[in-house]
C-alpha positions in Angstrom: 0.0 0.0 0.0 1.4 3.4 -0.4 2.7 4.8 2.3 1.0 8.3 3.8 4.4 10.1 2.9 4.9 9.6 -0.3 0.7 10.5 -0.9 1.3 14.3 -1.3 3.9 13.7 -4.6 1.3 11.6 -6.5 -1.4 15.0 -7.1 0.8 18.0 -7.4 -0.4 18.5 -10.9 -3.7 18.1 -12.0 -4.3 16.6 -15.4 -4.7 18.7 -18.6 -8.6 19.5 -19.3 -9.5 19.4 -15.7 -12.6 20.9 -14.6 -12.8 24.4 -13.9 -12.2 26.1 -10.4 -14.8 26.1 -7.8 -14.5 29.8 -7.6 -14.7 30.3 -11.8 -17.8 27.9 -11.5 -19.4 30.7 -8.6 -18.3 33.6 -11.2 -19.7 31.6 -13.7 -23.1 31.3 -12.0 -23.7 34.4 -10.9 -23.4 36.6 -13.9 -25.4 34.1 -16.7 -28.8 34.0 -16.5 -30.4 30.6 -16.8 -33.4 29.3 -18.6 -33.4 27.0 -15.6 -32.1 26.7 -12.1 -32.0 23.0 -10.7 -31.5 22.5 -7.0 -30.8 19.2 -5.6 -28.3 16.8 -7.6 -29.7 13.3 -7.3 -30.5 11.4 -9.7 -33.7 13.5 -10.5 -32.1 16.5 -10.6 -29.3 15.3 -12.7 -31.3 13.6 -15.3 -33.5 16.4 -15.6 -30.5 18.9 -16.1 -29.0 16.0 -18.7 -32.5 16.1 -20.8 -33.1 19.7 -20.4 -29.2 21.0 -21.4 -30.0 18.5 -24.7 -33.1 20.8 -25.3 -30.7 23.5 -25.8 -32.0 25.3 -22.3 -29.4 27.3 -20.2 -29.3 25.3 -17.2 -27.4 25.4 -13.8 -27.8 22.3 -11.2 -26.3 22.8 -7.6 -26.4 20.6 -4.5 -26.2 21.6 -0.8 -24.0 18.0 -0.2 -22.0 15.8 -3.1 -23.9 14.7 -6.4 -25.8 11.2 -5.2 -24.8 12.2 -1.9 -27.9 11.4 -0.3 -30.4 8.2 -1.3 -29.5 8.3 -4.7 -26.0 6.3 -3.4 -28.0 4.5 -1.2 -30.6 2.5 -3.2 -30.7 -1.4 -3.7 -28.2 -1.1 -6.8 -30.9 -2.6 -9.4 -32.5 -1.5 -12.6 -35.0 -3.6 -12.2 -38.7 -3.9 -13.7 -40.3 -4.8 -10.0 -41.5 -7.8 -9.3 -43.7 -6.9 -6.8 -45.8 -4.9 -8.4 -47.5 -7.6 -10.1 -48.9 -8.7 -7.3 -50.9 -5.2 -7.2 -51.6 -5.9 -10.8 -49.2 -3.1 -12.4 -48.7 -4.9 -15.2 -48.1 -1.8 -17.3 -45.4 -0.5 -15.0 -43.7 -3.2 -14.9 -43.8 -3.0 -18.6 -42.6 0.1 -18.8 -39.9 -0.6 -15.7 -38.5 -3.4 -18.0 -38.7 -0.9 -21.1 -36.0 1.9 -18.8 -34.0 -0.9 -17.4 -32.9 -2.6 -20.8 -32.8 0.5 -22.6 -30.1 1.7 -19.5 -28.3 -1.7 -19.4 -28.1 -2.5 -23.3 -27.7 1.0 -24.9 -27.8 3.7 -22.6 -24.9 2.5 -20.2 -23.9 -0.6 -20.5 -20.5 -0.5 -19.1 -22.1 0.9 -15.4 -24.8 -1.8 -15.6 -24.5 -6.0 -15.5 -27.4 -8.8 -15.9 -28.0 -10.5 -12.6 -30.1 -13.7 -12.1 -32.2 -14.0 -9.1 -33.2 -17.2 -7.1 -36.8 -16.7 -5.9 -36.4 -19.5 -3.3 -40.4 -21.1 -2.2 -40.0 -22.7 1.2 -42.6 -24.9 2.8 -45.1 -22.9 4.9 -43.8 -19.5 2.8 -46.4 -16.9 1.5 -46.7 -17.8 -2.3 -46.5 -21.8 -3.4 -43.9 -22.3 -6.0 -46.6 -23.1 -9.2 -47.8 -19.3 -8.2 -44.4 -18.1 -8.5 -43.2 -20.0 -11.4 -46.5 -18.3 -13.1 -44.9 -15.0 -11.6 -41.4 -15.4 -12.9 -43.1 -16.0 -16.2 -45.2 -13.4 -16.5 -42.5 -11.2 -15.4 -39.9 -12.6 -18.3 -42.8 -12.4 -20.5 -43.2 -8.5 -20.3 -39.6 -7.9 -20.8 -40.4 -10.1 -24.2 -38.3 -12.9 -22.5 -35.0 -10.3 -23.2 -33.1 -12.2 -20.3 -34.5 -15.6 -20.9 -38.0 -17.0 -20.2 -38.5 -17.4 -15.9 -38.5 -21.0 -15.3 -38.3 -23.0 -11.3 -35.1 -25.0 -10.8 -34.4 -27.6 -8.2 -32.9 -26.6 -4.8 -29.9 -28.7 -5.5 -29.0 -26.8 -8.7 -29.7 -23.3 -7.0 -27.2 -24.3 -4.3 -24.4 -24.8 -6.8 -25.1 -21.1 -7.8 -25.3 -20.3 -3.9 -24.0 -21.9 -1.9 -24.8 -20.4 1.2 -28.5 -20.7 0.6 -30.7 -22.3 3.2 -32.5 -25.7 1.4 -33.9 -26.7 4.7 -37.7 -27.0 3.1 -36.8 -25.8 0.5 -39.1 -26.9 -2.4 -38.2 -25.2 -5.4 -36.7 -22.1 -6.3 -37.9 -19.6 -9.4 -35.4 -18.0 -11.9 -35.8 -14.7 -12.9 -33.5 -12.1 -14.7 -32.6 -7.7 -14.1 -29.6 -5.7 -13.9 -27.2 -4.6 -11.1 -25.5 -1.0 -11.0 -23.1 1.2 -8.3 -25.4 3.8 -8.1 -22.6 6.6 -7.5 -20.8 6.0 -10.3 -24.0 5.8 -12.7 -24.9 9.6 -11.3 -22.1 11.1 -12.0 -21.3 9.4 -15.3 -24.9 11.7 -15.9 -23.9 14.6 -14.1 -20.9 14.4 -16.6 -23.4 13.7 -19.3 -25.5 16.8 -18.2 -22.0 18.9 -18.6 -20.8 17.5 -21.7 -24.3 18.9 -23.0 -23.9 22.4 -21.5 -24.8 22.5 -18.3 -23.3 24.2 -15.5 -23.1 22.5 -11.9 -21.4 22.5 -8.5 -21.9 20.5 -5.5 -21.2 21.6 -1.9 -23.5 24.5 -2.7 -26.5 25.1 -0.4 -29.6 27.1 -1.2 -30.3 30.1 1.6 -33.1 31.6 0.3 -34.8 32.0 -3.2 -35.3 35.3 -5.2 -38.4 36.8 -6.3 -39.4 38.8 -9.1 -42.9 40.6 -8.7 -43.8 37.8 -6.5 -42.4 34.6 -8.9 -39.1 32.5 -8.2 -36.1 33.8 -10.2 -33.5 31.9 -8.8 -31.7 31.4 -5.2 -28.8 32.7 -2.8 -26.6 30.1 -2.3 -23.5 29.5 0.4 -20.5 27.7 -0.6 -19.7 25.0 2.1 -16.4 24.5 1.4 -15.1 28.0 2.0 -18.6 30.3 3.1 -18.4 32.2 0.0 -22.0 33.7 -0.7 -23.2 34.0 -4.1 -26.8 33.8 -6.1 -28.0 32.6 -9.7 -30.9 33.9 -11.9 -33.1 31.8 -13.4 -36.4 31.9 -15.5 -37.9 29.0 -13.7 -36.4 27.1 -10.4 -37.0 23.2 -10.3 -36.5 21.7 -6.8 -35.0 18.5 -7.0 -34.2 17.8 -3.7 -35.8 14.9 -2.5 -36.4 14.3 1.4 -36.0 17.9 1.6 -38.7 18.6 -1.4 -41.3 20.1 1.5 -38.5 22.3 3.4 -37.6 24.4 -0.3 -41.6 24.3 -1.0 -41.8 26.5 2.5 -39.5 28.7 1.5 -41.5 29.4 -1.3 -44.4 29.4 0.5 -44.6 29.4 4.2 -47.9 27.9 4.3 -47.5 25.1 2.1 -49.1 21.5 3.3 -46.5 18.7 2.9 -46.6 17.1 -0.2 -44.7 13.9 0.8 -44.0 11.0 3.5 -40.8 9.3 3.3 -39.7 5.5 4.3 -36.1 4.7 5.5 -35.0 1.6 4.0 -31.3 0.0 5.4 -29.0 -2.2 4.0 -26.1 -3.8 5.5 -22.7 -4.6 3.1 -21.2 -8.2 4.3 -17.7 -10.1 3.2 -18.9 -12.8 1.0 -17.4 -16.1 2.4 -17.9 -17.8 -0.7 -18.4 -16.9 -4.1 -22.3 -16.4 -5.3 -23.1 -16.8 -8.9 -26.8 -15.2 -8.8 -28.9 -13.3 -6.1 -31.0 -13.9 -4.1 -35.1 -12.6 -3.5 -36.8 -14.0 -0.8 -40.7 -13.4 0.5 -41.0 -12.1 3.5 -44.7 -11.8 3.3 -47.7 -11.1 0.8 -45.4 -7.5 -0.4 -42.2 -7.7 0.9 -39.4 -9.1 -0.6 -35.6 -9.4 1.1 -32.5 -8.9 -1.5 -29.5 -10.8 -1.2 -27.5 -9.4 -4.0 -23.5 -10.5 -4.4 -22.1 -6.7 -5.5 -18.7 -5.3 -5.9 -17.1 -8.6 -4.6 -19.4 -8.4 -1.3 -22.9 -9.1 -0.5 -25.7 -6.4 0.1 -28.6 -7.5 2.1 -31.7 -5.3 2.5 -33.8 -3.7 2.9 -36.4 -2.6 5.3 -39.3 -0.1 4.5 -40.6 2.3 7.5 -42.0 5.6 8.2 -39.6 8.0 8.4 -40.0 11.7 10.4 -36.8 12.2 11.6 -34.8 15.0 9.8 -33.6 13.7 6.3 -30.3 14.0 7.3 -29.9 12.4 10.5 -30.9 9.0 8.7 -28.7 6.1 9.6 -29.1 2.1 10.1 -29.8 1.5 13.8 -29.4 -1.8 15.8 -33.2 -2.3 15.2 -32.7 -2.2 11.4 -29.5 -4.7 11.7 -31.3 -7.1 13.4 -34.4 -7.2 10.9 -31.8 -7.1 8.1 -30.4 -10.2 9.6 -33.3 -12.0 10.4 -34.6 -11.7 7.3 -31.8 -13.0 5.7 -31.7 -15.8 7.4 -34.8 -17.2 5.8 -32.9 -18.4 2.8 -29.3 -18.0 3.6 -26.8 -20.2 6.2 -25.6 -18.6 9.5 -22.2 -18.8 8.7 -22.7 -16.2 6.0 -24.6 -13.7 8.4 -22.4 -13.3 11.0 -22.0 -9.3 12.5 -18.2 -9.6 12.4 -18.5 -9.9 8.6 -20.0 -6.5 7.9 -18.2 -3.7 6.7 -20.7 -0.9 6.1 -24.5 -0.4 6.2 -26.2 2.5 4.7 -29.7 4.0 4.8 -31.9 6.2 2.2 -35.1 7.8 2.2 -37.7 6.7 -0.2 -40.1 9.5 -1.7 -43.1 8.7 -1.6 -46.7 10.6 -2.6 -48.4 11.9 0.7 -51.4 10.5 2.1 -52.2 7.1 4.3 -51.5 3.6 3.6 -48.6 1.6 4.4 -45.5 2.4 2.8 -44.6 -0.7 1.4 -47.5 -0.9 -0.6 -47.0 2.6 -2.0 -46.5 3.4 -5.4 -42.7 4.6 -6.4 -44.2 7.0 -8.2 -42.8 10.8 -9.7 -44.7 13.9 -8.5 -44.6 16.9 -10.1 -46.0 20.2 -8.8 -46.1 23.6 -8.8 -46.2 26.5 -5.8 -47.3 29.9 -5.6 -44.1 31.4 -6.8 -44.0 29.3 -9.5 -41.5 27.1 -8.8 -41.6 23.3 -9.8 -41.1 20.8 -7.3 -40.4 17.1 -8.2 -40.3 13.6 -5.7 -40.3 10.6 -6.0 -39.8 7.8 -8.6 -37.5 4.8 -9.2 -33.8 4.7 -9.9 -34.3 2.2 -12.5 -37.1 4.9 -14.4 -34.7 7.8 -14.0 -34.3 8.7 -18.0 -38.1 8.5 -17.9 -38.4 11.5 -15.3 -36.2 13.3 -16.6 -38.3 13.6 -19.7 -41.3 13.4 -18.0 -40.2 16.8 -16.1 -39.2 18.1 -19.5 -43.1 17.8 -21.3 -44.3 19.5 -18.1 -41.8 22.4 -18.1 -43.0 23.1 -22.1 -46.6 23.0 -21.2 -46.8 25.1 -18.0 -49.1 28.3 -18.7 -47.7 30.8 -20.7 -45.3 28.6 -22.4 -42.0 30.2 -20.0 -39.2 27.6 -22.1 -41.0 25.7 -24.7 -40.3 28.5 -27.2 -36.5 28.3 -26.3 -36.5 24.2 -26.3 -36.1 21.5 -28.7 -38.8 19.0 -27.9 -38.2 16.2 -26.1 -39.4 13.7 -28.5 -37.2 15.3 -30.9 -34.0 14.3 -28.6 -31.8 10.6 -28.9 -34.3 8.4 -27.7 -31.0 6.2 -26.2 -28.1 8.7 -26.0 -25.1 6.9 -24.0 -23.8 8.2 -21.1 -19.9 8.8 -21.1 -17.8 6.3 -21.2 -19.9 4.1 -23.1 -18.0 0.5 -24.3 -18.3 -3.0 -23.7 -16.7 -3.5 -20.4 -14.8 -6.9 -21.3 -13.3 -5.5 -24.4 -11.8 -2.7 -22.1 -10.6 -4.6 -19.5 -9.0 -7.2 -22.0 -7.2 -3.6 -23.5 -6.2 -2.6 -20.3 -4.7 -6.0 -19.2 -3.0 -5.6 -22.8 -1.6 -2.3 -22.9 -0.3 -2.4 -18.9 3.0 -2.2 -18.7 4.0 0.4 -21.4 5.5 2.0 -20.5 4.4 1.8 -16.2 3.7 -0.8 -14.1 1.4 -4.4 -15.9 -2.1 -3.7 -14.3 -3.6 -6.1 -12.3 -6.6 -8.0 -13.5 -9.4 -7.3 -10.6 -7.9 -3.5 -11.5 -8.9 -3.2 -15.0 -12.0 -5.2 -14.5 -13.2 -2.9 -11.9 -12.0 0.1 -14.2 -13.9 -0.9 -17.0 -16.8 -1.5 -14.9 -16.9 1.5 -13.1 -15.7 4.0 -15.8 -16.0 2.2 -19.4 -14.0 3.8 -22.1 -12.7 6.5 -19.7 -10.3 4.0 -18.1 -8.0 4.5 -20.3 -8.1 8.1 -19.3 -6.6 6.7 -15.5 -4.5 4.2 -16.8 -2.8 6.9 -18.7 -1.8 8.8 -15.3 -0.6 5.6 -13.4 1.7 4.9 -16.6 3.2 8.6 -16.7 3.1 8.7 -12.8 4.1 5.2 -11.1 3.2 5.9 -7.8 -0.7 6.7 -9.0 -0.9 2.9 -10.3 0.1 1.8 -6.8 -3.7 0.2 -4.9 -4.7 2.7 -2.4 -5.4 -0.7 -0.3 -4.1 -4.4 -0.6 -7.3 -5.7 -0.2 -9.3 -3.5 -2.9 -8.9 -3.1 -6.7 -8.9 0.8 -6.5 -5.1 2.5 -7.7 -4.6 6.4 -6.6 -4.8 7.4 -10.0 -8.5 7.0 -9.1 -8.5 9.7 -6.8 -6.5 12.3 -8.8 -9.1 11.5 -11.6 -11.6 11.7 -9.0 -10.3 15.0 -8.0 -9.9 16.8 -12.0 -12.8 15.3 -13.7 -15.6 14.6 -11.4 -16.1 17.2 -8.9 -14.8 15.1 -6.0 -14.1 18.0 -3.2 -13.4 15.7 0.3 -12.6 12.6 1.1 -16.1 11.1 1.5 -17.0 11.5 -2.2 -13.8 9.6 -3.4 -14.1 7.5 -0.9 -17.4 6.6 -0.7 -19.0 7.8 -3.8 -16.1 7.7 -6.5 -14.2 4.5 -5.0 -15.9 1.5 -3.4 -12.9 1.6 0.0 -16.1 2.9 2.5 -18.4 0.1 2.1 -15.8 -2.4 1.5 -14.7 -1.3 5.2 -11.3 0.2 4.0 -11.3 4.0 4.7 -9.0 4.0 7.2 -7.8 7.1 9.1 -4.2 6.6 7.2 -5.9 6.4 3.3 -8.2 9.4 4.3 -5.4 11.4 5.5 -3.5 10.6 1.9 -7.1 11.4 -0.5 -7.4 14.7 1.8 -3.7 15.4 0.6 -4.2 14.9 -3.0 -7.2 16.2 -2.5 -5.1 19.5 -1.6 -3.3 19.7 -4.3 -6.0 20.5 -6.7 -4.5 23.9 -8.1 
């Protein structure tokens, strides 16, 4: 590993083309005037910047925290089409789910996203009898037009070859389904990249005290930087708030006397050592709606998650004992003790789903997008599904061009007019640039291991070769910032000029995969802080 010492050398120059300063990125704000303001950078926000700067719209998008720094890193990690919702007889949503997910997984990004098959295991005395769910499986398939293979029950025995931690104790059959499996992170900013590739103008670490009126209308917002206090404001024709658990707090400060317009529902998930390896996931009933994931991800396994009311302050959320335990015991339905043991967890994480006001119980709540509009004028947008998110972002698009008095349609392409599939950045077949990497390493810098360049090419596509370029000029940046993970500091200095990484949490949690594989230690921190430093 290298050494804390020799951390401060490896940045002192930041690569040619780097993004522009934090402070030219304030100038630039301030004096433009933008066709539209987005506040909040998850994955709403971003994809509605993305679609809007492709309509040819001036548009700015700021966040009070990192981009995805909130639920948007803190999903289940699928594009999937929902199961679930079947049961509630959704069948056109899931049709449409399957429509986003493939298009994302096949065209749109297919070096961020990867097909996972899922055991659906049906043990005696469980909530649905294995000819129901073989139907289900089926059905499901079906609506994808069989894309990932037709759903089909297998026999316990063959599932356990697949995983072999799973529980067969009454275990009658299991039913085979197929989706797809993402790091959430790196697929939002690959589209906040997306978003500035097409004109846009961002900046993270940038939090929204107050909004400005004109004759009584939002025209934009004072904003603090967090990193240094600088004050500073941007104009805007129309303001969308984007910002998710926090949706009701900006509609108030349009409007004092607004009613709340959401409810939200934590949902934990705890990140475990795999002590074997697992060649498909696992989804296992819990009762009539809820289903408990098992899902083998970046080398570890993810288990989750749990779905309660949530009225605690958005950003006070965190996985409590209570949520552990569930976690745990619900695992252990389908999956051997030895696997669930506490000493092998190395992070857990908790998000806030967004979810349409009113009564019911939140798991049987649709995931569905809200948009609406206060006083001043301003749009406010919540909820939706990860897996949907190109589909909000155009779906926030058609409402901007037919709110009264037509504001931006006259300065907008139409949406339908726009790339139906446009990639994101990056875009490649990940084996080919793995097999590249492995190829090229070692001219002229050190030969590039091969868990390296298969997580590069995972996690960054065609850009790779962007990083592997740095460790070959600079040694010391192809050095792994840990033993035991595939990241190399060249990671962080890339981090650092190209994606708007600022401190140590969003390379090392949001850029890099070292937090939840329980590697951030106080020694690596210290050496991303220093490169970190060296910025300009």
């Amino acid at each position: 590993m290298t050494t804390l010492q020799s951390v401060p050398a490896l940045g002192t120059h930041p690569a040619s083309g780097s993004l522009p300063s934090r402070a030219e990125t304030r100038e630039q704000l301030s004096k433009a005037a933008y066709d539209l303001l987005v506040i909040g950078g998850g994955i709403l926000g971003i994809s509605t910047a993305w679609h809007a700067a492709q309509s040819g719209l001036r548009v700015a998008l700021v966040d009070a925290g990192d981009f995805a720094g909130a639920t948007s890193s803190a999903s289940s990690k699928l594009l999937h089409g929902g199961l679930r919702y079947l049961q509630t007889g959704a069948v056109k949503l899931v049709a449409e789910n399957h429509f986003e997910r493939r298009a994302v997984s096949r065209q749109v990004a297919p070096h961020l996203a990867n097909p996972l098959t899922f055991y659906l295991p049906v043990y005696k005395g469980g909530p649905h009898g294995a000819a129901k769910l073989g139907a289900g499986v089926f059905a499901y398939s079906a609506l994808s037009a069989f894309g990932d293979g037709v759903g089909h029950v297998i026999s316990p025995a063959k599932a356990r070859r697949d995983v072999p931690e799973l529980r067969t104790d009454d275990l009658k059959a299991v039913a085979v389904y197929g989706d797809d499996q993402m790091n959430d992170a790196r697929m939002a900013l690959m589209t906040v990249r997306a978003a500035v590739d097409a004109g846009a103008v961002v900046l993270n670490h940038a939090a929204v005290t107050g909004l400005r009126f004109t004759k009584g209308r939002v025209t934009g917002a004072d904003l603090e930087d967090r990193l240094d206090g600088t004050e500073f404001g941007v104009n805007a024709r129309l303001v969308l708030n984007a910002t998710g658990p926090w949706v009701d707090h900006l509609r108030r400060m349009e409007n004092p006397d607004a009613a709340p317009s959401i409810r939200l529902s934590k949902g934990a998930h705890l990140v475990l050592k795999r002590t074997r390896p697992w060649k498909a996931a696992l989804a296992t009933p819990i009762d009539k709606y809820r289903i408990t994931f098992a899902l083998p991800w970046e080398d570890m396994l993810l288990l989750g998650t749990t779905d309660e009311v949530y009225e605690g302050d958005p950003a006070d959320v965190a996985v409590n004992e209570k949520d552990t335990a569930q976690i745990l015991d619900e695992a252990a339905f389908s999956i051997r003790d030895q696997q669930l043991s506490r000493d092998l967890i190395t992070y857990s994480f908790a998000g806030l789903r967004v979810l349409p006001g009113g009564p019911g119980d939140t798991s049987k709540a649709k995931r569905e997008t809200v948009v609406t509009e206060g006083r001043g004028g301003m749009l406010s947008v919540a909820g939706g599904k990860w897996t949907t998110f190109r589909h909000i972002g155009r779906t926030v698009m058609n409402k901007l061009a037919a709110l009264p008095g037509h504001p931006l349609a006259e300065d907008m392409e139409p949406i339908s007019h726009l790339p139906k599939k446009l990639p994101l950045p990056g875009i490649a077949n990940p084996n080919a640039v793995a097999h590249r990497l492995l190829i090229d390493g070692g001219t002229p810098g050190p030969r590039m291991s091969a868990d390296t360049a298969r997580h590069l090419a995972t996690h960054y596509g065609s850009l790779s070769f962007d990083i592997a370029r740095m460790a070959n000029e600079n040694p010391a940046l192809a050095e792994r910032i840990h033993p035991d993970a595939p990241e190399i500091w060249a990671q962080v200095a890339y981090a650092r000029d190209h994606e708007w990484a600022e401190t140590a949490d969003d390379v090392l949690r949001r850029r890099t995969t070292l937090t939840i594989r329980g590697l951030a230690t106080d020694e690596i921190r210290a050496g991303v802080e220093s490169m970190l430093g060296d910025r300009h």
